[in-house]
Every structure is written in structure tokens, then in C-alpha cells.
C-alpha positions as semicolon CSV with decimal commas, in nm:
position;residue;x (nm);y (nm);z (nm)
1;X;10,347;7,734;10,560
2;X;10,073;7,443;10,641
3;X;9,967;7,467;10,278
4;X;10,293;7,429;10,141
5;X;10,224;7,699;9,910
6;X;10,483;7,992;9,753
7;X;10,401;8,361;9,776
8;X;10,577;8,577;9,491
9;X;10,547;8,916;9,523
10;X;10,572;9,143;9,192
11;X;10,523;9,505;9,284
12;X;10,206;9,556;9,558
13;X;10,069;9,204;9,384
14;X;10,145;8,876;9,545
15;X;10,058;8,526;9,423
16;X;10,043;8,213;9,488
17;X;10,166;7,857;9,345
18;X;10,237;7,469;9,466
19;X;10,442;7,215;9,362
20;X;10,251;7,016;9,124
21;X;10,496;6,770;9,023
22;X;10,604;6,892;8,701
23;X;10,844;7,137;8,665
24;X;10,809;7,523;8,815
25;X;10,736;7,691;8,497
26;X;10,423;7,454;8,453
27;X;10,287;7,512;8,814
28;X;9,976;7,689;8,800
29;X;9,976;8,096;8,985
30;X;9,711;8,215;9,128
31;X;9,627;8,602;9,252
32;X;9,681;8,586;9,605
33;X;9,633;8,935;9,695
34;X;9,698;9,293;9,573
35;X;9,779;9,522;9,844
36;X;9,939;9,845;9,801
37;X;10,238;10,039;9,966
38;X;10,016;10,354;10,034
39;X;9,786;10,116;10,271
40;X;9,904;10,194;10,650
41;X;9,944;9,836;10,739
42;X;10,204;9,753;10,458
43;X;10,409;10,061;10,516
44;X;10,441;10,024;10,887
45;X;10,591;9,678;10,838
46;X;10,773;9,671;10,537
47;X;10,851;10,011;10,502
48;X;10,932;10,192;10,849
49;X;11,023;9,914;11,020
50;X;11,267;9,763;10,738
51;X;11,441;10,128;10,762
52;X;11,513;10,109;11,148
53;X;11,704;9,768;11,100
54;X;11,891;9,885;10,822
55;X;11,985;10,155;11,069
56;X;12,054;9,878;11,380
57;X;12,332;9,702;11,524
58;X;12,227;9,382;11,303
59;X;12,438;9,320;11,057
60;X;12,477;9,177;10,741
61;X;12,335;8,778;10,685
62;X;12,145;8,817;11,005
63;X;11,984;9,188;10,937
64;X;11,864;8,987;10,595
65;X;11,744;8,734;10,816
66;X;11,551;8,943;11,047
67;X;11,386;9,129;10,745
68;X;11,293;8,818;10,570
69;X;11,148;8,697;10,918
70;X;10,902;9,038;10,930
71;X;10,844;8,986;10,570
72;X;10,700;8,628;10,588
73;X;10,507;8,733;10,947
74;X;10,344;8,995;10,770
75;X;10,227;8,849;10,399
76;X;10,148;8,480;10,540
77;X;10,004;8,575;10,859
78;X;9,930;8,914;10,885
79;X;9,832;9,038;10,553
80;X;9,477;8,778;10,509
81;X;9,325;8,926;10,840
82;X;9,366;9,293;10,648
């Protein structure tokens, strides 16, 4: 990301938090966003879509790869335009 920032997601809340020098349980979190699984969007991506690779001819480090890859696409840059 541009902004150097890390997105933790806990449940259907995600936050935010940056490097601030010190050490990581002194770095300030901030609400990001709180989207739930029942909205459309979310469970197109992370839910349907998660199932058909699990169900693909990807395999192992690389279907974790490929699901981390739709992951990131969808909370950093699709998931502020919802």
C-alpha cells in the first residue's frame, strides 16, 4: 500500500495501524471499516469466490497465494469505493 498502512481484520471489522517507531503493541489502531459478510459485495469475493479455488487445480502455497491476492484486491482497493 502507498500509505504504508496495516489492515487487521477481526470478524466483519477491519482496522488500521502504521509503524510509528516504537514497538507494535504501542502503534496506535484506528477503525478502518466495518463491513459485514451478509453485504453482496463481501460475499461474492471472499466467500463464493474463495470456495471455487479451494475447489481448483491450485494447490497448496500457491492456492494461499491466490486467496491472499483477492483478499488484499478487495479490502485495500475495492472495499473504500463500497
Amino acid at each position: 500500500m502507498s500509505d504504508k498502512s496495516l489492515k487487521v481484520i477481526q470478524g466483519s471489522t477491519i482496522t488500521s495501524t502504521t509503524d510509528n517507531g516504537q514497538e507494535p503493541n504501542k502503534w496506535k489502531v484506528v477503525h478502518y471499516a466495518n463491513v459485514g459478510c451478509s453485504e453482496e459485495f463481501v460475499e461474492c469475493f471472499s466467500g463464493e469466490l474463495l470456495e471455487l479455488i479451494d475447489a481448483s487445480m491450485i494447490f497448496d502455497s500457491k492456492r494461499e497465494e491466490l486467496k491472499e491476492a483477492i483478499l488484499t484486491i478487495l479490502l485495500e482497493g475495492l472495499n473504500p469505493c463500497l
